[in-house]
C-alpha positions, 0 to 999 in steps of 0.5 A: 577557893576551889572551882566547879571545875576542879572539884569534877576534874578531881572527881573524874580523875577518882573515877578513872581509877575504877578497872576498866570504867571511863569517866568524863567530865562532860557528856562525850560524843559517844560512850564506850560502856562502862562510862561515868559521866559527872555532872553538878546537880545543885550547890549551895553558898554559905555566906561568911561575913557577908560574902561566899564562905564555904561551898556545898555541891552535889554531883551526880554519877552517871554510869552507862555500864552495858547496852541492854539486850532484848529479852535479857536482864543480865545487865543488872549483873554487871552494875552491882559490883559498881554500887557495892560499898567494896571492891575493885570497881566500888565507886564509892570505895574509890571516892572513899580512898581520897575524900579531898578529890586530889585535894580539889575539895574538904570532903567528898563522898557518896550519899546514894544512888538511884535510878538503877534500871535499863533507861540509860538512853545514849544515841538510841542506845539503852543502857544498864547503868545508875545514878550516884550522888556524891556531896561535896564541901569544897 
C-alpha cells in the first residue's frame, strides 16, 4: 500500500518536469516563482472486508507564477500556458504522461483548477498563480 507521502513525492517529481517550474512538496521557506506547492485536500478510505482497501486522495497545486505589479495584469499572461490542456508547461499534459506518479498511485489526473487571480500572498508578496486539483486512487 502506497503512502501520502509517496504519491506527493511522485506528484512533486511530475511537476519538476514542467520548463522552469519548481515544485515542493511542503510550503519552503521562500518561493522562487514559478513554483508549485502540493498539498492533500481530503481523502477517502474504501473499506474492503472490513479494513482499508483502496485510497481516493485529492491534492491541490498550488502555482505562484509571477509577483504582481501594480497597475499590470500581465501576470494573467504567464499562468495560462500553466493551465493549457497542452504544452511544454502543461501541468496537466505532464501529469498526463505518467498517470501512476512513478508508479506511486493506480491513477492520477487533473480534475480542474480555480482560483486563477493576483491573491497568491507569499511573505507579503502577491502572486499571480492558480489552484489545480488532481485526484488520486492510489
Amino acid at each position: 500500500m502506497t503512502t501520502i507521502s509517496a504519491v506527493r513525492a511522485g506528484l512533486v517529481a511530475r511537476l519538476n518536469n514542467v520548463g522552469g517550474l519548481r515544485a515542493y512538496p511542503t510550503m519552503p521557506d521562500q518561493i522562487n516563482a514559478p513554483a508549485a506547492v502540493v498539498v492533500v485536500k481530503s481523502g477517502q478510505y474504501s473499506l474492503t472486508m472490513g479494513s482499508p482497501g483502496n485510497l481516493a486522495y485529492v491534492f491541490e497545486v498550488i502555482l505562484y507564477i509571477a509577483p504582481v505589479q501594480q497597475g499590470s495584469n500581465r501576470g494573467q499572461e504567464k499562468v495560462d500556458p500553466y493551465l493549457d490542456v497542452s504544452g511544454s508547461s502543461s501541468i496537466v499534459a505532464t501529469v498526463e504522461a505518467d498517470i501512476t506518479l512513478g508508479g506511486t498511485c493506480d491513477y492520477a489526473t487533473v480534475t480542474g483548477f480555480d482560483r486563477y487571480d493576483a491573491l497568491r500572498d507569499w511573505a507579503g508578496q502577491d502572486f499571480w498563480g492558480a489552484v489545480l486539483t488532481v485526484g488520486v486512487s492510489a
